[in-house]
C-alpha positions as a Markdown table, in Angstrom:
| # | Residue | x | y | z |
|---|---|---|---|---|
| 1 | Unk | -27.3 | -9.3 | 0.7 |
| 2 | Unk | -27.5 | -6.0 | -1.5 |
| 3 | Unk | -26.1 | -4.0 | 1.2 |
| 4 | Unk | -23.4 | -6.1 | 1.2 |
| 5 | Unk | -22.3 | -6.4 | -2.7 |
| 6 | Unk | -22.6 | -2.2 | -2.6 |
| 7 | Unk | -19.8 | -1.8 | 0.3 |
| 8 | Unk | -17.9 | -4.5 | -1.1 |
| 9 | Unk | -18.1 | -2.4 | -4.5 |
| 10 | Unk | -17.4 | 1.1 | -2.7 |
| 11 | Unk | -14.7 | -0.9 | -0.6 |
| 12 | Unk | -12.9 | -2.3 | -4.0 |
| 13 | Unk | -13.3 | 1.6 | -5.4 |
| 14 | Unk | -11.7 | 3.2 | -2.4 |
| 15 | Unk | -8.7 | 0.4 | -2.9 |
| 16 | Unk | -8.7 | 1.5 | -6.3 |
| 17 | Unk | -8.0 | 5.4 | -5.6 |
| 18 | Unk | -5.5 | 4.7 | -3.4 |
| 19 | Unk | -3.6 | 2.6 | -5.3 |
| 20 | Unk | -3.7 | 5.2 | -8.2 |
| 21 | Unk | -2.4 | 7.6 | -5.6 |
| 22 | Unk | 0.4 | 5.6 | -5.1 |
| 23 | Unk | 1.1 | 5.7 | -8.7 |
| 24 | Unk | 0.5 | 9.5 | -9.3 |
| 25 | Unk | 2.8 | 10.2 | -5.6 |
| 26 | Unk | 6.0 | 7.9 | -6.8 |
| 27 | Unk | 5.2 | 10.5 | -10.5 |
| 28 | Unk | 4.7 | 13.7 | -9.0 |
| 29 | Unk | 7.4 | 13.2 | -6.1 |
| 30 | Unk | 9.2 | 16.9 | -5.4 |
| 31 | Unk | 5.8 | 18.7 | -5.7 |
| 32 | Unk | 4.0 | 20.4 | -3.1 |
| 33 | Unk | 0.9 | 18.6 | -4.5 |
| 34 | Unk | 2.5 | 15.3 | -3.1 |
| 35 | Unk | 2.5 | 16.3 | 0.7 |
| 36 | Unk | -1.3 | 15.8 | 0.2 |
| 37 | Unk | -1.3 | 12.2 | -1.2 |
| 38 | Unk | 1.1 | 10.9 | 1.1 |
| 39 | Unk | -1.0 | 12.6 | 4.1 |
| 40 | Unk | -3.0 | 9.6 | 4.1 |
| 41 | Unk | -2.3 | 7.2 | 1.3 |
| 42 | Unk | -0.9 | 4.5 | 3.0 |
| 43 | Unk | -3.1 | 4.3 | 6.3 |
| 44 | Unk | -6.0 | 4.3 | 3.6 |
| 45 | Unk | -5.0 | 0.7 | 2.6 |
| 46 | Unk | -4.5 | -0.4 | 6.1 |
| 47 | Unk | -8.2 | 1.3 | 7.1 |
| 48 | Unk | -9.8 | -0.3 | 4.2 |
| 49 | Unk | -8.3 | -3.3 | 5.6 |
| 50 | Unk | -9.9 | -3.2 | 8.8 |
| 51 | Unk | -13.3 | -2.1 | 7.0 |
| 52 | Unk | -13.1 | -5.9 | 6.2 |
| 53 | Unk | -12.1 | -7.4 | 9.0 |
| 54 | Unk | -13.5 | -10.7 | 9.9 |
| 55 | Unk | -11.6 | -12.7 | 13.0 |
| 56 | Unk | -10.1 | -16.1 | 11.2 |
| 57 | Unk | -8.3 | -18.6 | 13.2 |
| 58 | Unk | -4.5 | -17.8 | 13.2 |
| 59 | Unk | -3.2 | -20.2 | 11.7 |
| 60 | Unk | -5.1 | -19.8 | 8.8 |
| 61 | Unk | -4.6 | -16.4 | 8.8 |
| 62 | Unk | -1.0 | -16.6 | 8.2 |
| 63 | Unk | -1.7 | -19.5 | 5.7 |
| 64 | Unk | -4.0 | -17.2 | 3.6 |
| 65 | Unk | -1.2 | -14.0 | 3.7 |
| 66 | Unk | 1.8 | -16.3 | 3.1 |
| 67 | Unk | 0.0 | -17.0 | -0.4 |
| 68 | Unk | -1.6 | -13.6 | -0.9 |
| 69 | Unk | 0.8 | -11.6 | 0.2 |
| 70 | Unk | 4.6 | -13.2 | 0.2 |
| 71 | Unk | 4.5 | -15.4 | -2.5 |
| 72 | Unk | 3.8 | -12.2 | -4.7 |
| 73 | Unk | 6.3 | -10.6 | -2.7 |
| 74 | Unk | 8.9 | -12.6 | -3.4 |
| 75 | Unk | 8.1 | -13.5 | -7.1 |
| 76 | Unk | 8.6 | -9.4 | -7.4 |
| 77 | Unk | 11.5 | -9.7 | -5.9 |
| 78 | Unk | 12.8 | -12.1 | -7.9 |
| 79 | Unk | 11.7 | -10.3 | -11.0 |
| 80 | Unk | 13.2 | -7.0 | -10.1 |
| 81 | Unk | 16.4 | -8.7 | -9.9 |
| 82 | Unk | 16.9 | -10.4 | -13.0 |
| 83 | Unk | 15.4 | -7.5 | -14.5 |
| 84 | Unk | 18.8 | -5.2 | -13.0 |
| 85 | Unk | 20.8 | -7.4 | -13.9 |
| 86 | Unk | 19.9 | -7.7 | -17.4 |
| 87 | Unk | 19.3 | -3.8 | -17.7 |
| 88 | Unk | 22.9 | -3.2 | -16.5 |
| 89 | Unk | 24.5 | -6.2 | -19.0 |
| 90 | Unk | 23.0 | -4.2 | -21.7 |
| 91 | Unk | 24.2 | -1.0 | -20.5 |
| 92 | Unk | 27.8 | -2.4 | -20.6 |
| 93 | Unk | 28.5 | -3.1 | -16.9 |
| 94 | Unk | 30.9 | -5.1 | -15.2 |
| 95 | Unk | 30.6 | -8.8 | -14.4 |
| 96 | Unk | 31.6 | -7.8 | -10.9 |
| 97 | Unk | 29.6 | -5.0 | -11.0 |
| 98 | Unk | 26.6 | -6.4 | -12.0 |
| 99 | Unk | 26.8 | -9.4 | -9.2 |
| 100 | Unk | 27.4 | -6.4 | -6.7 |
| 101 | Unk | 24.2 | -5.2 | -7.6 |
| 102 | Unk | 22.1 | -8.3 | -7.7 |
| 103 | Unk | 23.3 | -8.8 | -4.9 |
| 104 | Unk | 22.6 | -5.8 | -3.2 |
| 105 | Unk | 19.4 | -6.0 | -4.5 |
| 106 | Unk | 19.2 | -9.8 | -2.9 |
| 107 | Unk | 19.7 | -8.5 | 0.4 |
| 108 | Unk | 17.3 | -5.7 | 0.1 |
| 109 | Unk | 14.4 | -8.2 | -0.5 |
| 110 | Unk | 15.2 | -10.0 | 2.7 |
| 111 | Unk | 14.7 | -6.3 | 4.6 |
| 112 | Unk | 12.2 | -5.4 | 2.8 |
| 113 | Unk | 12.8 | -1.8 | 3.3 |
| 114 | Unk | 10.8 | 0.7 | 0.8 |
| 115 | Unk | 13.8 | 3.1 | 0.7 |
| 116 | Unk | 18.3 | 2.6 | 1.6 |
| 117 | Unk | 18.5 | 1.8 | 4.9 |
| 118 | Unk | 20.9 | 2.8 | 7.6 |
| 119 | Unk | 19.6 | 1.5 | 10.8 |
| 120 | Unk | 22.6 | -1.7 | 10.8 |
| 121 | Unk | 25.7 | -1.5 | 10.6 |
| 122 | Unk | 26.0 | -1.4 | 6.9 |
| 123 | Unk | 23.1 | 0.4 | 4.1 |
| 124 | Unk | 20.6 | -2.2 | 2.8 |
| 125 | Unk | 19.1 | -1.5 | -1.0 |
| 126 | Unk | 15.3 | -0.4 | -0.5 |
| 127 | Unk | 13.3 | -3.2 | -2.3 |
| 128 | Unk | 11.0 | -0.6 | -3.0 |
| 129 | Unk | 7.0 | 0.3 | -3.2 |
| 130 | Unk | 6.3 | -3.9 | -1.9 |
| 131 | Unk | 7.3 | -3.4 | 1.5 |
| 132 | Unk | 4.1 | -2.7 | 2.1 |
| 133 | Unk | 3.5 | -6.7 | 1.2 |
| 134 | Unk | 5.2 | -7.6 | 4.6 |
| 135 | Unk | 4.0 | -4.5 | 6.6 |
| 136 | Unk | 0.3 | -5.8 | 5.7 |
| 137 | Unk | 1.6 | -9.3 | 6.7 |
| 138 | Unk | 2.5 | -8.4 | 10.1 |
| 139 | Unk | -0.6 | -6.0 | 10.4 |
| 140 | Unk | -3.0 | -8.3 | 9.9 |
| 141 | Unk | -1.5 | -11.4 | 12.1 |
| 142 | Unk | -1.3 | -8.9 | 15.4 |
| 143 | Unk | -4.3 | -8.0 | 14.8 |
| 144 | Unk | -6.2 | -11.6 | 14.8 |
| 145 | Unk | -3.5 | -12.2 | 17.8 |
| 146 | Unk | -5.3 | -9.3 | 19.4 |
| 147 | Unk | -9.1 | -10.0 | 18.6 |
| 148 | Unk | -8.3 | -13.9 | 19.4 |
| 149 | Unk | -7.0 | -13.3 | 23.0 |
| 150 | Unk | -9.1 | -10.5 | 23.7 |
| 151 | Unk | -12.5 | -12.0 | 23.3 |
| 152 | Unk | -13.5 | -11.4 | 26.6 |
| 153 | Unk | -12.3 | -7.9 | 27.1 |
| 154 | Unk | -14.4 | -4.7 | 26.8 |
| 155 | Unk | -14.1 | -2.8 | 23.7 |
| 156 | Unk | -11.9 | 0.4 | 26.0 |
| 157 | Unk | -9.5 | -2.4 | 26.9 |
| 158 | Unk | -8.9 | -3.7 | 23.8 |
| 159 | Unk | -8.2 | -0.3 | 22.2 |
| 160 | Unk | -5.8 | 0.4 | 24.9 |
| 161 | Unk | -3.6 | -2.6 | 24.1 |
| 162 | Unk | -3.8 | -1.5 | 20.5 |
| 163 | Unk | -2.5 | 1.8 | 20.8 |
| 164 | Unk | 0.1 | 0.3 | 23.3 |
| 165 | Unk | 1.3 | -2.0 | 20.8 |
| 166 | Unk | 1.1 | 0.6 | 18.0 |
| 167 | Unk | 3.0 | 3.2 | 19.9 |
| 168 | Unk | 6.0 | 0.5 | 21.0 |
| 169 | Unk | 6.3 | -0.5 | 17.1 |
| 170 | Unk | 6.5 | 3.4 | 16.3 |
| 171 | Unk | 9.2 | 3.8 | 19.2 |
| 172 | Unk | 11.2 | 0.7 | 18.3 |
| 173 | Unk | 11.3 | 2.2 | 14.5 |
| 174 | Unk | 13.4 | 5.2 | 15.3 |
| 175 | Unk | 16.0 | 3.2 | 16.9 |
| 176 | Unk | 16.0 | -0.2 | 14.7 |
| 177 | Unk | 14.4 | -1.4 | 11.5 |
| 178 | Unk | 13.3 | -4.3 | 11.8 |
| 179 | Unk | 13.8 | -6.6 | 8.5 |
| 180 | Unk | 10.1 | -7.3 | 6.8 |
| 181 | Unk | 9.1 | -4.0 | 8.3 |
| 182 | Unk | 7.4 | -5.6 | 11.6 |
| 183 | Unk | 7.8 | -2.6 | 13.4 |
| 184 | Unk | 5.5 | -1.1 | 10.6 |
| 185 | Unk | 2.8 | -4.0 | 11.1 |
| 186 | Unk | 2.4 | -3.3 | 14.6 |
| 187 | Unk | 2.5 | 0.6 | 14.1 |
| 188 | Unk | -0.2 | 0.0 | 11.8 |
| 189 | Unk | -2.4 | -2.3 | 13.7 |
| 190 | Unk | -4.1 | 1.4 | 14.8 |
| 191 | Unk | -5.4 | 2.0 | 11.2 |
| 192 | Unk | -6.6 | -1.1 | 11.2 |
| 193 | Unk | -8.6 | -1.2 | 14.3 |
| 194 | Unk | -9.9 | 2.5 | 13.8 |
| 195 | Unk | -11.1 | 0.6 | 10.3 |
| 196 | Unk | -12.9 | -2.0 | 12.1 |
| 197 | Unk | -14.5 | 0.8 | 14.4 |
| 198 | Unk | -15.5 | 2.4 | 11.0 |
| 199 | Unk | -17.1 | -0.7 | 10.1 |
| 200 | Unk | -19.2 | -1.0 | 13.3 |
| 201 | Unk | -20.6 | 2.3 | 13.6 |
| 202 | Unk | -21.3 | 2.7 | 9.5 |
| 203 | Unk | -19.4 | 5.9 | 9.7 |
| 204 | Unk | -20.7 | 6.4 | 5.7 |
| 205 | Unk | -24.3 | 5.9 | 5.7 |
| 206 | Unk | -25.5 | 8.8 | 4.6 |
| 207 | Unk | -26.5 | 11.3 | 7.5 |
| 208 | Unk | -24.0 | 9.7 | 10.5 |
| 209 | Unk | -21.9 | 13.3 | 10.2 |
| 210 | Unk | -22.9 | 16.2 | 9.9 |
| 211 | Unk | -21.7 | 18.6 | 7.6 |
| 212 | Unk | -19.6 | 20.3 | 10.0 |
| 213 | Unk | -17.7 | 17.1 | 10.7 |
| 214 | Unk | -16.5 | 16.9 | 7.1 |
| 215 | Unk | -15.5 | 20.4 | 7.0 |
| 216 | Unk | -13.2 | 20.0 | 10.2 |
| 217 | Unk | -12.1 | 16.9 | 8.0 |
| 218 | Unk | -10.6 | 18.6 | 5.7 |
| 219 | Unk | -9.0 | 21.1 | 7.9 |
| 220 | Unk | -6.9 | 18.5 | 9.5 |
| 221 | Unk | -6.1 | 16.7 | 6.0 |
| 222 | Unk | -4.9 | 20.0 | 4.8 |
| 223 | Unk | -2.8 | 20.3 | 8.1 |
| 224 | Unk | -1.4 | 17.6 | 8.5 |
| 225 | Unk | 0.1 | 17.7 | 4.7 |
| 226 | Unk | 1.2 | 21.2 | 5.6 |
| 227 | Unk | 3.2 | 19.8 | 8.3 |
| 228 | Unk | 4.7 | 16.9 | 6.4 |
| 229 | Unk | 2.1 | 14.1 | 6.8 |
| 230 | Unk | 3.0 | 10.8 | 8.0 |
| 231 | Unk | 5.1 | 8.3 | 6.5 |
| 232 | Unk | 5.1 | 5.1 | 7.6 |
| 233 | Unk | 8.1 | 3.8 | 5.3 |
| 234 | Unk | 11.1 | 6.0 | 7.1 |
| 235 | Unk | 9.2 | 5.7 | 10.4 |
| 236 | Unk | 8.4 | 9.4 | 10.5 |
| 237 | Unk | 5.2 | 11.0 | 12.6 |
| 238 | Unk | 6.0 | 15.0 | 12.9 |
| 239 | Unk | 3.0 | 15.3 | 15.6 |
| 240 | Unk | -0.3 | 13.1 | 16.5 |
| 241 | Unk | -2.4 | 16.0 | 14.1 |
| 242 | Unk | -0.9 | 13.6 | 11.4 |
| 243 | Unk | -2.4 | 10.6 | 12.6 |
| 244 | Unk | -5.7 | 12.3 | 12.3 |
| 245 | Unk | -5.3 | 13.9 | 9.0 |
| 246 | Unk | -4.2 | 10.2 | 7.9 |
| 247 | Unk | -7.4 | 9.1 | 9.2 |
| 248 | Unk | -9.4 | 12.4 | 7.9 |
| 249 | Unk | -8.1 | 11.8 | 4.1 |
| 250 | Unk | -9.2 | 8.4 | 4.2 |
| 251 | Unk | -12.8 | 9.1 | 5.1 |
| 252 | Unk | -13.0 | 11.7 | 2.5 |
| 253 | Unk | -11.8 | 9.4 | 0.5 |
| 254 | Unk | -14.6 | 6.3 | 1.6 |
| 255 | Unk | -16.9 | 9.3 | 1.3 |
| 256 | Unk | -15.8 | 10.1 | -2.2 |
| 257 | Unk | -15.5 | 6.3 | -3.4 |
| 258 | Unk | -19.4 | 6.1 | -2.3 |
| 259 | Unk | -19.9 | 8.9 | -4.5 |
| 260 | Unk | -18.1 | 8.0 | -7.4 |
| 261 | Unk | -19.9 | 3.8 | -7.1 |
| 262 | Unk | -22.9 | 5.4 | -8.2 |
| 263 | Unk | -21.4 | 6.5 | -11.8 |
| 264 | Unk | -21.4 | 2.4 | -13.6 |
| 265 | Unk | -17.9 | 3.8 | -16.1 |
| 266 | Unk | -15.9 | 5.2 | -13.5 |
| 267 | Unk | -17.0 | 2.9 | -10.6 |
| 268 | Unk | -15.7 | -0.4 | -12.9 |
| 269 | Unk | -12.5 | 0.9 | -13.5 |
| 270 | Unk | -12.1 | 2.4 | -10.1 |
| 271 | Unk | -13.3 | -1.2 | -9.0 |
| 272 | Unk | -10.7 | -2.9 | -11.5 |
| 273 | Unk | -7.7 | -0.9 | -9.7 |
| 274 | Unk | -9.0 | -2.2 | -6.3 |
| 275 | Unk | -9.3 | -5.7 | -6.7 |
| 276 | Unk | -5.9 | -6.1 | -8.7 |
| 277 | Unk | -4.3 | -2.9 | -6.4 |
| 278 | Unk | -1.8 | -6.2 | -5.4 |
| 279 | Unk | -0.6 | -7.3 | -8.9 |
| 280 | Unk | -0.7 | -3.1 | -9.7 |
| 281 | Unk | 1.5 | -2.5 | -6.7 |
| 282 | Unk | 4.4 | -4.9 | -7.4 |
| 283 | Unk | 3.9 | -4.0 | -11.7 |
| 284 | Unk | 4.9 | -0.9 | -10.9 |
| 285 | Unk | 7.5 | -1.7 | -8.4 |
| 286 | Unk | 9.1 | -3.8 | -11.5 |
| 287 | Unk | 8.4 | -0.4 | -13.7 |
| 288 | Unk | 9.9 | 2.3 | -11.2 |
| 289 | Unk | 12.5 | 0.1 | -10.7 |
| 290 | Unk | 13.5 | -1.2 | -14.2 |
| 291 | Unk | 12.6 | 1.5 | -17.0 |
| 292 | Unk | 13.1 | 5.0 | -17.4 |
| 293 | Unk | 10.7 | 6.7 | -19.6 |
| 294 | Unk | 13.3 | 9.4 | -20.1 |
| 295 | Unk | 14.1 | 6.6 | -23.0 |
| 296 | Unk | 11.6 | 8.1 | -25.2 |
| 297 | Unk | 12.8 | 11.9 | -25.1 |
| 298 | Unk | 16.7 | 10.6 | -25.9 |
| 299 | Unk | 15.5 | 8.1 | -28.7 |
| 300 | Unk | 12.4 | 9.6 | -30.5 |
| 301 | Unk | 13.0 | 13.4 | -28.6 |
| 302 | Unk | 9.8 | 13.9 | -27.7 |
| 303 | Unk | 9.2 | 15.7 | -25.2 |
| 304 | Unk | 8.9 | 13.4 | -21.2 |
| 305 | Unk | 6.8 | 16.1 | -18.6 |
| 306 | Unk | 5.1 | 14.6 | -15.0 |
| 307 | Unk | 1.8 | 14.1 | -17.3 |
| 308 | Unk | 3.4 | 12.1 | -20.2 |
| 309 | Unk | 5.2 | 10.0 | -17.4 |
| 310 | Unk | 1.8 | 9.4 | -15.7 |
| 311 | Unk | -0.1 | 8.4 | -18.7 |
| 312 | Unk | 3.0 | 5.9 | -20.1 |
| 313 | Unk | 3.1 | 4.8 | -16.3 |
| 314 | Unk | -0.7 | 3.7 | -16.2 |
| 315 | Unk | -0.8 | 2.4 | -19.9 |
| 316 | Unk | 1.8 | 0.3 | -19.2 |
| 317 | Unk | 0.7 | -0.9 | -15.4 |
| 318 | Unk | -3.0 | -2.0 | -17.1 |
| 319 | Unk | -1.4 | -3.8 | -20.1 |
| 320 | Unk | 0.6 | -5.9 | -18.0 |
| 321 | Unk | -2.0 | -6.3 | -15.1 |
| 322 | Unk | -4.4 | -7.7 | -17.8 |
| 323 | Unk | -2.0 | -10.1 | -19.4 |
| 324 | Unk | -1.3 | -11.5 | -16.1 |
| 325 | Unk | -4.9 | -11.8 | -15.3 |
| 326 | Unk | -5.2 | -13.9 | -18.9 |
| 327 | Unk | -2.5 | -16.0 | -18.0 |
| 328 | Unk | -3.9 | -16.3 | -14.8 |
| 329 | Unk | -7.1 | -17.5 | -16.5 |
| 330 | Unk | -5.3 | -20.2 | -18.9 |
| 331 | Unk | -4.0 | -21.7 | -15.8 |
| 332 | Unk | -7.2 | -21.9 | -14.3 |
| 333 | Unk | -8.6 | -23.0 | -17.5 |
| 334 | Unk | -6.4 | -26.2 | -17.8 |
| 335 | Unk | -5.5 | -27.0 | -14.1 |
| 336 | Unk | -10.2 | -27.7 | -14.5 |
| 337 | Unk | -9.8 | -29.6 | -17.6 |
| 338 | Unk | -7.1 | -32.2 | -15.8 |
């Protein structure tokens, strides 16, 4: 039982740092420095996923990520929205104007693309950092499709179909995008299993690699974000070194989450970002998408650099985070009393 509270802890920390990468890579976008987050940031979430994986009937399986997954989805959504169109009233737009956009915007939630689109015959609005929401959705349904008709096959065979289905999604992505990122899911079914394969052989149990292992992981890391990383949301693998470096940076990063579980301050905030990296993610969606911290220089003129957008960013992100997590509570609170 112990084992298992300390690599659900580690687990919820290495959730955590990646969902703080996501914050710092949408701040620090046009640096160098950001080749190196979004080597691996993404597949992290989508290993960590299959670090967890536990076969569930279908059916409940899409139950369970319709309510975790889409009905925060779309309540962002929703959100972003009203939050444009109020935003643009006060800037003075249009009626017209301000329907075009809302509009827009409408349509880009259906897609849920995570940057403008091109792949139709006319550009759909990117929705923004939550198509990851449907991505995950898609992900994890394949993959319980896969375990739940594969029960009987040899582990070889079942990796085979995997990277079969992976590859296809990939393939399908540079000609179409398909709306709620499906092609992404099944893409990202290989993170997932090579998560689960994680899992089984205890890859961070102290001792399993030797030291050379980890420097050779960092080598690739370091390669792969020389040579421009993947990125699952445009559908864009340079060369298959990427796919390792994805996979490399996210064992450092297990490694390192291990590590840092050990310290009880930075282990319970790590730990906080990880098990609300969901209401985090689509926070900041609302944030990118809505505010401009450039505000501050024009109305107080102080100074705005990368650091002081960061810092505002995170402040921000927690305070809202908790105050849903109070609300939350109330609910909770009163739905018992009735």
């Amino acid at each position: 039982m112990e084992k298992t509270k300390q690599r659900i802890s580690w687990i919820d920390v290495t959730k955590g740092i990646a969902i703080y990468l996501v914050i710092l890579g949408h701040s620090l976008i046009g640096l160098k420095v950001n080749d190196y987050i979004f080597a691996f940031h993404m597949p992290l979430f989508f290993i960590a996923s299959g670090l967890l994986f536990r076969e569930k009937s279908i059916k409940k399986t899409i139950a369970g990520n319709i309510k975790k997954l889409l009905v925060p989805y779309y309540i962002t959504s929703v959100c972003v929205i009203l939050g444009r169109a109020v935003s643009a009233y006060l800037q003075g737009w249009t009626v017209q104007n301000i329907q075009n956009l809302c509009l827009n915007t409408m349509i880009g939630a259906v897609f849920g693309y995570g940057v403008d689109g091109s792949k139709w015959f006319f550009t759909v609005w990117m929705i923004g950092a939550i198509w990851f929401l449907w991505a995950f959705f898609w992900s994890d349904i394949i993959i319980h499709v896969v375990f739940h008709y594969t029960k009987s096959w040899q582990e070889w065979q079942r990796a085979f179909l995997i990277i079969g289905i992976s590859a296809v999604s990939y393939i399908v992505g540079q000609y179409i995008w398909i709306p709620t990122n499906l092609d992404v899911g099944g893409f990202a079914i290989l993170f997932v299993y090579i998560g689960y394969l994680l899992q089984k052989i205890r890859i961070w149990e102290k001792g399993k690699l030797p030291w050379i292992c980890w420097i050779l992981c960092v080598i690739v890391w370091v390669y792969a974000s020389h040579t421009g990383g993947i990125n699952m949301v445009i559908r864009v693998v340079p060369n298959f070194v990427v796919l390792f470096g994805a996979v490399a940076g996210s064992v450092m990063t297990m490694k390192l989450a291990i590590q840092l579980d050990k310290i009880p301050g930075i282990s319970r905030c790590l730990s906080w970002f990880g098990k609300n990296s969901m209401k985090i993610l689509c926070v900041h969606l609302f944030e990118i998408l809505i505010f401009s911290w450039d505000f501050i220089e024009v109305k107080c003129h102080v100074p705005v650099t990368r650091l002081t957008t960061i810092i505002l960013r995170t402040i921000f992100i927690v305070v809202v985070v908790l105050c849903i997590n109070g609300m939350q509570g109330i609910y909770k609170k009163q739905k018992k009393q009735k």
